[in-house]
C-alpha positions in Angstrom: 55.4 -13.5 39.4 55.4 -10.1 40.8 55.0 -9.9 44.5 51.6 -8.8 45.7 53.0 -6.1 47.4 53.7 -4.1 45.0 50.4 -3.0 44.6 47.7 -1.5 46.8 44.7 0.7 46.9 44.9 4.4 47.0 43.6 6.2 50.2 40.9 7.2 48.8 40.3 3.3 47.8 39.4 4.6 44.3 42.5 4.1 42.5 45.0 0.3 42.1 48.4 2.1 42.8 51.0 0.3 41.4 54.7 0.8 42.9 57.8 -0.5 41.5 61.7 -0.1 41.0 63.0 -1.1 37.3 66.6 -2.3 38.8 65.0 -4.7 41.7 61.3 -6.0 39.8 62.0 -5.5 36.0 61.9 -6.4 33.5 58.2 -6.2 33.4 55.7 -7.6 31.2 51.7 -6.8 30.8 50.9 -10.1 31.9 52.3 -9.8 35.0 50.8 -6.5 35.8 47.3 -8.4 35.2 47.9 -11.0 37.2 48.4 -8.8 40.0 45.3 -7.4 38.8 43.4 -10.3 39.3 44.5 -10.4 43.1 41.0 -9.9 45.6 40.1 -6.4 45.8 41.9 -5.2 42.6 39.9 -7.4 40.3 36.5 -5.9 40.5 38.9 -2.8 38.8 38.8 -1.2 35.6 42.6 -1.7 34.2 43.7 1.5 32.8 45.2 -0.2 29.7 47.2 2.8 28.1 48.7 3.1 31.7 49.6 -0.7 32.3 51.6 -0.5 28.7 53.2 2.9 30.0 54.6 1.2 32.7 56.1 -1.7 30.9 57.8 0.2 28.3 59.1 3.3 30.9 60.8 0.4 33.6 62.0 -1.8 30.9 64.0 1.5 29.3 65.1 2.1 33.3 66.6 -1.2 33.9 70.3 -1.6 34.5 70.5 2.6 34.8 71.2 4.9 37.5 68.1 5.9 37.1 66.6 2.4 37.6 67.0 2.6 41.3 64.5 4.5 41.7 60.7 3.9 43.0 58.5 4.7 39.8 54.2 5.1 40.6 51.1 4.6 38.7 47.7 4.4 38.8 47.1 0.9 36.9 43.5 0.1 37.5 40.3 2.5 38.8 36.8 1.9 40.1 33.7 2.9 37.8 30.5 3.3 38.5 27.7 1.2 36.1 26.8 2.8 32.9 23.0 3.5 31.5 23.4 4.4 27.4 20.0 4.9 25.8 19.6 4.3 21.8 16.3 6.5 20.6 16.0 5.2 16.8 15.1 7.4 14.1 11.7 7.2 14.1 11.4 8.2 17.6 9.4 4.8 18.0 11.6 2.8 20.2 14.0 3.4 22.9 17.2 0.4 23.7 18.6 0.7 26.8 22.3 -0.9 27.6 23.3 -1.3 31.4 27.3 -1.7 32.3 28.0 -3.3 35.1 30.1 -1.6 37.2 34.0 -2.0 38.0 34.1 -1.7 41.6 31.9 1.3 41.7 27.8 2.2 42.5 26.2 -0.3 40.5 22.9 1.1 38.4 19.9 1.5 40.4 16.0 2.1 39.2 16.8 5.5 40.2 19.6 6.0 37.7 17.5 4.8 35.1 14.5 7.1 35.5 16.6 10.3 36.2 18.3 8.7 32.4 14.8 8.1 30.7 14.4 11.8 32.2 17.2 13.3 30.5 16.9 11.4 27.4 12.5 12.5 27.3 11.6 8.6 27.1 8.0 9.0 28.5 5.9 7.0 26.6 5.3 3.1 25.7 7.7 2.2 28.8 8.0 -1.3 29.6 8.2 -1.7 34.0 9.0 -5.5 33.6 11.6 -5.1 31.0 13.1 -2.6 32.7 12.8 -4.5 36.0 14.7 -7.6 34.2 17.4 -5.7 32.9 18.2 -4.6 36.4 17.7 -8.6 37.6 20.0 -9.4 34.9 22.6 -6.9 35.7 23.6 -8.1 39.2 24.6 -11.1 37.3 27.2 -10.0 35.4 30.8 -9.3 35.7 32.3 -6.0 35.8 32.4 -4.6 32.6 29.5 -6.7 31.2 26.7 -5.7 29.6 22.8 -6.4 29.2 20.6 -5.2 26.6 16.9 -4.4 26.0 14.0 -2.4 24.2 11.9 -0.6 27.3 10.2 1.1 25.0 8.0 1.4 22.4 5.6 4.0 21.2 2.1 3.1 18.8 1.8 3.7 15.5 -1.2 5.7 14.4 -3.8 3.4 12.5 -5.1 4.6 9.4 -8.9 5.1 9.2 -10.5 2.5 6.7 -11.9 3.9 3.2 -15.5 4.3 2.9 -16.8 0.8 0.4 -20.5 0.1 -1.0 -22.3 -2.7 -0.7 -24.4 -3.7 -3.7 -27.6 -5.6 -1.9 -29.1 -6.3 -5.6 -27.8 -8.1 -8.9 -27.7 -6.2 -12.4 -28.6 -7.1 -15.3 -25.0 -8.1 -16.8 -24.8 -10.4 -14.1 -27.4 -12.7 -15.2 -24.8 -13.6 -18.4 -22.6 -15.4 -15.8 -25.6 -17.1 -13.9 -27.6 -19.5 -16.7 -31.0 -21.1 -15.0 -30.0 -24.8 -13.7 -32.6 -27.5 -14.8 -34.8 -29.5 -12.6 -32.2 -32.8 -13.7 -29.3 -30.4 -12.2 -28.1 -29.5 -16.4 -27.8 -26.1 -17.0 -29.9 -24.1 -20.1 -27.7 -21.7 -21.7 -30.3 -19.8 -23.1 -32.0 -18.8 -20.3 -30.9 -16.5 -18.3 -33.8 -16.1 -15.8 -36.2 -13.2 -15.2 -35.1 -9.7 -15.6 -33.6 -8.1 -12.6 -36.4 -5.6 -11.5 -36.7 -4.1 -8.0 -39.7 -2.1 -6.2 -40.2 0.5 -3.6 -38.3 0.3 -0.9 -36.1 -2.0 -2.0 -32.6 -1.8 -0.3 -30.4 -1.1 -3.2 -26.9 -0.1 -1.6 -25.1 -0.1 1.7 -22.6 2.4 2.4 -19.8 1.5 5.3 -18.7 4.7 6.5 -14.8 5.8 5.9 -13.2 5.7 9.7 -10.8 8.5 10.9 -8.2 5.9 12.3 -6.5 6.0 15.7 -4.1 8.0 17.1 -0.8 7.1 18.6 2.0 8.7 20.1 5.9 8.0 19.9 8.1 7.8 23.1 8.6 11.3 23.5 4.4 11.4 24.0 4.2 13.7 20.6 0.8 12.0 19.2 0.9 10.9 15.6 -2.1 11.8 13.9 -3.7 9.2 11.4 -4.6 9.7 8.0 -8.4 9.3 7.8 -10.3 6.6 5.2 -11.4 8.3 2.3 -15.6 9.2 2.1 -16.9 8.1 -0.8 -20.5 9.8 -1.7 -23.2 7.9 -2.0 -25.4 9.9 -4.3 -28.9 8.9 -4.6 -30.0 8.7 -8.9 -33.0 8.6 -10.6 -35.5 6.8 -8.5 -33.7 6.0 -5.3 -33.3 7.9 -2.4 -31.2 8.0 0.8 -33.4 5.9 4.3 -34.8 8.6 5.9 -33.9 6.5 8.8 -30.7 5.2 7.9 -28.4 7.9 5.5 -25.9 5.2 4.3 -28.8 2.7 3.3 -30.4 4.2 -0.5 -33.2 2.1 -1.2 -35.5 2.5 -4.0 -38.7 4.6 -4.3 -39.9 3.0 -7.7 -40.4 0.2 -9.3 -37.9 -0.7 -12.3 -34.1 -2.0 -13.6 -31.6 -1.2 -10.9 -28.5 0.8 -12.7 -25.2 1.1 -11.3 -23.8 5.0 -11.5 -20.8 6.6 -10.3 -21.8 7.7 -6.7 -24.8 4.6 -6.1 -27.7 3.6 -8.1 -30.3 4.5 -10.1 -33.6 2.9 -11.2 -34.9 3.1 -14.4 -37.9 3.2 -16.2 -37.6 -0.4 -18.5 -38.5 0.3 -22.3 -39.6 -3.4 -23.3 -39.3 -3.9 -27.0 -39.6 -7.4 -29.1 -36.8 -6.2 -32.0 -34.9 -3.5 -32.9 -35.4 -2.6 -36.9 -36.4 -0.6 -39.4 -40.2 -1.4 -38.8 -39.6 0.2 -35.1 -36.9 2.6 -35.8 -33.8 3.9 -33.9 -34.3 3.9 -30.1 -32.9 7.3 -27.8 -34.2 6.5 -24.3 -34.2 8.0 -20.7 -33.8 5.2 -19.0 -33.0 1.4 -19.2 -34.2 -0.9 -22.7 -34.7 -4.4 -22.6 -34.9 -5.7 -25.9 -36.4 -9.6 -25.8 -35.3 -10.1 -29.7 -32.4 -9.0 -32.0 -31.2 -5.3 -33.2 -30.8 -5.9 -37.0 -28.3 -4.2 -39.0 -28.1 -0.2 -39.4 -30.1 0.3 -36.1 -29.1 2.9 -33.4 -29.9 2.4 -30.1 -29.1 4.7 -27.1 -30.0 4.6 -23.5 -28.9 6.6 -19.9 -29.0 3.4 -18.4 -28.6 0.2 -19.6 -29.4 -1.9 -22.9 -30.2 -6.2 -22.0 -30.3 -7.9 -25.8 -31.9 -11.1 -25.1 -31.1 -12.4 -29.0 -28.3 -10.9 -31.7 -27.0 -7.3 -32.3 -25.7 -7.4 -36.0 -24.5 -4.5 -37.6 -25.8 -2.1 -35.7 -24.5 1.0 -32.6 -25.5 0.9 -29.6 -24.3 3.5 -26.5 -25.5 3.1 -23.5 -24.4 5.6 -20.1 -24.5 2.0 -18.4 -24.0 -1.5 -19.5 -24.6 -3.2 -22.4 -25.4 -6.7 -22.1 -26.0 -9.3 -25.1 -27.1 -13.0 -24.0 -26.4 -14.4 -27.5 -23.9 -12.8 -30.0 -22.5 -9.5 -31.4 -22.3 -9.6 -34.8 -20.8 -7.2 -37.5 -18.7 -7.4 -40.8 -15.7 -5.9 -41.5 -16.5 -2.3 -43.9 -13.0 -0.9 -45.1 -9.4 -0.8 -43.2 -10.2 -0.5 -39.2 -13.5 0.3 -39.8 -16.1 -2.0 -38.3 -20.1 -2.4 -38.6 -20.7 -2.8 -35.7 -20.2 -0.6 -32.6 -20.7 -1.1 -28.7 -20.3 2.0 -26.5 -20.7 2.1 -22.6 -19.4 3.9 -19.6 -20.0 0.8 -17.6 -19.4 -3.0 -19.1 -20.0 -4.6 -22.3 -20.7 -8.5 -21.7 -21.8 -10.9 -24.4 -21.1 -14.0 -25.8 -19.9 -13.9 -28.5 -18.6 -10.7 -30.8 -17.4 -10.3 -34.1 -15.8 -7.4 -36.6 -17.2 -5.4 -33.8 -15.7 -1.8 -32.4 -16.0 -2.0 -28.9 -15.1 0.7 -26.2 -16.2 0.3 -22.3 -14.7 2.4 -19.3 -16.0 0.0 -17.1 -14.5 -4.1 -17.9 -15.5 -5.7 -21.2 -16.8 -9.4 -20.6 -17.0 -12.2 -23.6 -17.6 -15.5 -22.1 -17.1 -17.6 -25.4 -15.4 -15.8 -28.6 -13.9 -12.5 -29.5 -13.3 -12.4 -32.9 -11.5 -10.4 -35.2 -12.9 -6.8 -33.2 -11.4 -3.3 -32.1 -11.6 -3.6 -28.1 -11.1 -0.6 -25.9 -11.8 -0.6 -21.9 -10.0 1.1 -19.4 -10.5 -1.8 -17.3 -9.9 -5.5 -17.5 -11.1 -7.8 -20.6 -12.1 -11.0 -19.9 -12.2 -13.7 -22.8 -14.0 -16.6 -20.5 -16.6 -18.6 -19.5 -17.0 -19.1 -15.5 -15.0 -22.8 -15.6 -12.3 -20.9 -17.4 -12.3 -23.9 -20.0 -13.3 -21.5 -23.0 -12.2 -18.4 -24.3 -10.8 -17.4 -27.7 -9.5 -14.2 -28.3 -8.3 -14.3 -32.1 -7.3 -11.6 -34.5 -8.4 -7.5 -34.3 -6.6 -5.0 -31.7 -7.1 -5.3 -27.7 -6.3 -2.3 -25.9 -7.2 -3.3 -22.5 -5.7 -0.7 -19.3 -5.7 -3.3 -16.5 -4.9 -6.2 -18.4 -6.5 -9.2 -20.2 -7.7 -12.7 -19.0 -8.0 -15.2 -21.7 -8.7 -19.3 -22.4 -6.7 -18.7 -26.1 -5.2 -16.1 -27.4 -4.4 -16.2 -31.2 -5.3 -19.2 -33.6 -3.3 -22.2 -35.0 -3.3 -20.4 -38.2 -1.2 -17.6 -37.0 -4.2 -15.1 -37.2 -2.5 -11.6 -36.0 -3.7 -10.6 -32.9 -2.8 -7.5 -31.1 -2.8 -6.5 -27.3 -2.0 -3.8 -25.5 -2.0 -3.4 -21.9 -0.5 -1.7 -19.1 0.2 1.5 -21.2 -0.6 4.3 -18.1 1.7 3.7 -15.9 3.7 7.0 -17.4 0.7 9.0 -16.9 0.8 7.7 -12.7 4.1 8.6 -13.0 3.1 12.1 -13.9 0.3 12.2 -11.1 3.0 11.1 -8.7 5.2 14.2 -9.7 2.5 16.8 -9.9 1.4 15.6 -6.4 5.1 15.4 -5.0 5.4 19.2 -6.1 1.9 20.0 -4.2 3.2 18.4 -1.0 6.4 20.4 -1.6 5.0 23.7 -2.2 2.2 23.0 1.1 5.5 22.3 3.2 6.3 25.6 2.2 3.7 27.3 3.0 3.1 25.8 6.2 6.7 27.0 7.4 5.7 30.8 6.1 1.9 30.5 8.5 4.0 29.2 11.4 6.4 31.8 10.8 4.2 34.4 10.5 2.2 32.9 13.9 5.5 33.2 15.5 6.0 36.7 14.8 2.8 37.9 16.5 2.9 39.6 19.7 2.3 38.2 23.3 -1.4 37.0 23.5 -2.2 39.0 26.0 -1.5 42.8 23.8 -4.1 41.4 21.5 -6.5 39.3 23.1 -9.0 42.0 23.9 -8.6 43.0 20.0 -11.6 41.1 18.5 -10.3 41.9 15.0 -7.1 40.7 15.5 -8.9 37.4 17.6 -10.5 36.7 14.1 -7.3 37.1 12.4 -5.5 34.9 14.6 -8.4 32.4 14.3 -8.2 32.3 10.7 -4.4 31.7 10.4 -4.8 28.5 12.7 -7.5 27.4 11.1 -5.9 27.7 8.0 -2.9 25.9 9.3 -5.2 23.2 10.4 -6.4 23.0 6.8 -3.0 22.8 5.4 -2.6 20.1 8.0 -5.0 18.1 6.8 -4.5 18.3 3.3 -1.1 17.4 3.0 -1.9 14.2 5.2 -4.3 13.3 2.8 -2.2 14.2 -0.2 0.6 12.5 1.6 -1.5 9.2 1.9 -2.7 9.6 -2.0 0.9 10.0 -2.8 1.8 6.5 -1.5 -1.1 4.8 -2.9 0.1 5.9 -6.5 3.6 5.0 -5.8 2.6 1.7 -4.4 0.8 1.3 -7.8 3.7 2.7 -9.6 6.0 -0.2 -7.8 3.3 -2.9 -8.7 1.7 -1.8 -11.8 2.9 -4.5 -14.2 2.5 -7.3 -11.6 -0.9 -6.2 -11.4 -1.7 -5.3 -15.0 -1.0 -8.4 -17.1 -1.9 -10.9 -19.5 -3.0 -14.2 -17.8 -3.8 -17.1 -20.2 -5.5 -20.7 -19.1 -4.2 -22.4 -22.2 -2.3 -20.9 -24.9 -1.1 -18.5 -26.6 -0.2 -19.3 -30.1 2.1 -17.8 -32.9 1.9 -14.4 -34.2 0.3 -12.6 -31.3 1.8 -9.2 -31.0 1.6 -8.4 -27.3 2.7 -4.7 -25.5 3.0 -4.4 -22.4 4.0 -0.8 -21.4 6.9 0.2 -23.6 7.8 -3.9 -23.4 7.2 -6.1 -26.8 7.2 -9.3 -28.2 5.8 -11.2 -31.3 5.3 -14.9 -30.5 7.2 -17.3 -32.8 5.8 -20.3 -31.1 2.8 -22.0 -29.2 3.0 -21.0 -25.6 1.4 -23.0 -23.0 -0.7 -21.6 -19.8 0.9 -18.6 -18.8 1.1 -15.0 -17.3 2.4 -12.5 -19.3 4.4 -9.3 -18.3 6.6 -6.3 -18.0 9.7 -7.6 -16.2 12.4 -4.7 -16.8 10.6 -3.3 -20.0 11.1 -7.0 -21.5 8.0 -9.4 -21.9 8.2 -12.4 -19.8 6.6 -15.7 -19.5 5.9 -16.9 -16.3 4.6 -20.9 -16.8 4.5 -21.1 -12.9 0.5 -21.6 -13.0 0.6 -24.6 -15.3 -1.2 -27.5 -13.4 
């Protein structure tokens, strides 16, 4: 072992000076530097490690020369003072902090730390007991040793909520799903209950106001502004009319059918017919039509609101601006290739219970709750092949182009009866929106960075302040900056909404089936395709890499 004497502090008590001569104390060896080292008042020291292996190579080379009888010097260890590192991550939403304990030196202090949160702008979100541990946990280290923490963390800015509406009345398509209940607890099929009517001062709609969202603010203090709810407008139709008391309450100011529109309600006038025929003639009528019988075959009926069939429609069109709803069947017959005699039109939903060699075509969701047969079906919303217990359903033969996707009991027959489906075929078109709106963000970025740029430019505030002209000027640009602000935070938060859509669109748009799905069912999903060769049990269909897949997960 060395001798202890052959090290001691420096005058200055800052330095562990290290004396030796190779001919008397070498050869050396690192070990035996550090365990000199480790002697009291050297090992609280940082070793100077490059130094240490220095002196070990530069005495061994000395021993057994002339020049080994001479005293060689070096400064093998120093004091250091305790380190403060802060980490600011990326998102300027949380701030580490790492504390050193120190090698002989000024350990950290709370004033070290808040002249370093100073320097580094951490102002925001600071955590005083965190901070406070840290410091407990550092006087319990060894030199050299570390302890780590988050004292920091800034809020995230909460979105505002979207504005919703609140239906407070039934419509007349939903009576389809709600068959009266007998006194014995059986329930009657045919009948479906009284007509849904309202009357004055009804309470047709609530409206819950979009919200703008709360602010936050990172750990610099910069505030992060939210992206506000969307409004929707809530536009009083025919009949109705916004509480004078209450503007997001529309109630109704006559008596008649409730309608559902695009922006609220409307209530309609009810034309009350027995049939539909040749005796009574083709029907074009402002407002809704209840008809308590059948519409025979070559009829035409249209309505702006909706068209309740309490019997048949066979063979005949009928187009309606809301729903059309048939409590018994839809019948028709098939006329040449792809043409049908029958034909359903609505920009809401088409319910029934049956329908057959029918040409059906709903932007709002198509409802059968028993059989669709052998029919041309078109909605840019969901079918639904279904009663409520989900026990029955068939869905055999014609062409189903249904945008968000299809629900079915059965789809397809034992025969093999071609049936074709399409779904999920706009996700391309999203894709599109999602580009035309990523160039608008771009070219808004832009033109942001040319008003600030401009703004910059101007002169001191105080050469133009008194110049009312230039005031106004001034006052535009900001405000117009402040528009552009706004604009691209809402065409920001649009642009995730579609691209969240885009990443989910074929988990969301599929084919689920409660039962089965039999042989030669041609089924598209997107640009995906298959043509079943076999009975497939319950199921969900869909677009897994542009390959159809089977997903038998939901079986029971």
């Amino acid at each position: 072992m060395l001798s202890p004497e052959l090290i001691e502090l420096s005058v200055d008590n800052n330095f562990a000076e290290f004396k030796v001569t190779p001919n008397t104390h070498g050869p050396l060896t690192e070990e035996g530097i550090y365990t000199l080292l480790s002697l009291p008042d050297f090992d609280c020291l940082f070793p100077l490690e490059p130094i240490i292996q220095k002196a070990v190579i530069q005495v061994n080379q000395l021993c057994g020369q002339d020049d080994g009888q001479f005293e060689q010097f070096f400064q093998i260890a120093e004091r250091r003072n305790g380190l403060i590192e802060v980490e600011i991550h990326d998102d300027k939403m949380t701030a580490e902090m790492q504390l050193t304990a120190a090698w002989g030196g000024e350990e950290v202090t709370i004033q070290d730390v808040l002249k370093s949160l100073k320097t580094n702008n951490v102002g925001m979100g600071l955590s005083k007991v965190k901070i406070q541990t840290l410091l407990k946990q550092l006087t319990q280290l060894q030199p050299g040793q570390t302890c780590r923490s988050i004292i920091a963390s800034g809020k995230a800015a909460k979105n505002g909520t979207n504005a919703n509406i609140d239906r407070k009345v039934p419509l007349a398509r939903e009576r389809l799903l709600q068959p009266q209940e007998r006194e014995d607890g059986t329930v009657d099929m045919r009948n479906l209950g009284a007509v849904i009517m309202v009357k004055p001062k009804d309470l047709l709609i609530v409206k819950h106001p979009a919200t703008e969202g709360t602010k936050g603010y990172n750990i610099h203090g910069e505030v992060l502004t939210p992206v506000p709810g969307k409004d929707i407008k809530l536009t009083p139709g025919d009949g109705t009319a916004l509480d004078q008391n209450n503007p997001n309450h529309l109630i109704a100011i006559v008596a008649g059918q409730p309608v559902e529109t695009k922006t609220g309600m409307q209530v309609d006038d009810v034309l009350n017919i027995k049939d539909v025929d040749v005796g009574y003639g083709n029907i074009d009528f402002k407002g809704s039509i209840m008809i308590t019988g059948d519409v025979h075959e070559g009829m035409l009926v249209k309505s702006t609101g909706d068209i309740t069939v309490m019997g048949f429609v066979d063979s005949a069109t009928l187009i309606a601006d809301g729903d059309v709803i048939v409590s018994k069947g839809i019948i028709g017959r098939q006329l040449k290739e792809k043409e049908l005699s029958t034909k359903i039109k609505a920009k809401g939903q088409i319910c029934a219970q049956f329908i057959q060699y029918s040409d059906l075509d709903a932007q709002g969701e198509i409802l059968v709750t028993k059989q669709l047969l052998h029919s041309y079906t078109k909605t840019k919303q969901k079918l639904t092949v279904s009663d409520p217990t989900g026990r029955r359903g068939d869905l055999v033969g014609g062409i189903v182009k249904a945008d968000k996707g299809l629900k079915a009991v059965v789809i397809g027959a034992t025969a093999g009866t071609k049936t074709e489906v399409f779904c999920a075929m706009k996700q391309s078109d999203l894709k599109q929106n999602l580009k035309e709106l990523e160039q608008s963000i771009r070219e808004m970025v832009v033109a942001k960075l040319e008003l600030a740029a401009r703004l910059k430019k101007l002169p001191p505030k105080s050469e133009w302040q008194g110049d009312a002209m230039m005031v106004e000027q001034v006052k535009m640009m900001l405000d117009q900056k402040q528009l552009m602000v706004d604009e691209q935070a809402k065409e920001e938060a649009e642009f995730e909404l579609i691209k969240q859509e885009i990443e989910s669109y074929f988990l969301e748009n599929r084919i689920e089936v409660n039962k089965h799905i039999f042989a030669n069912v041609e089924l598209h999903i997107g640009n995906a395709f298959n043509r079943t060769q076999r009975e497939h049990g319950t199921c969900i269909v869909f677009n897994q890499n542009q390959e159809i897949a089977f997903d038998y997960s939901s079986r029971n």
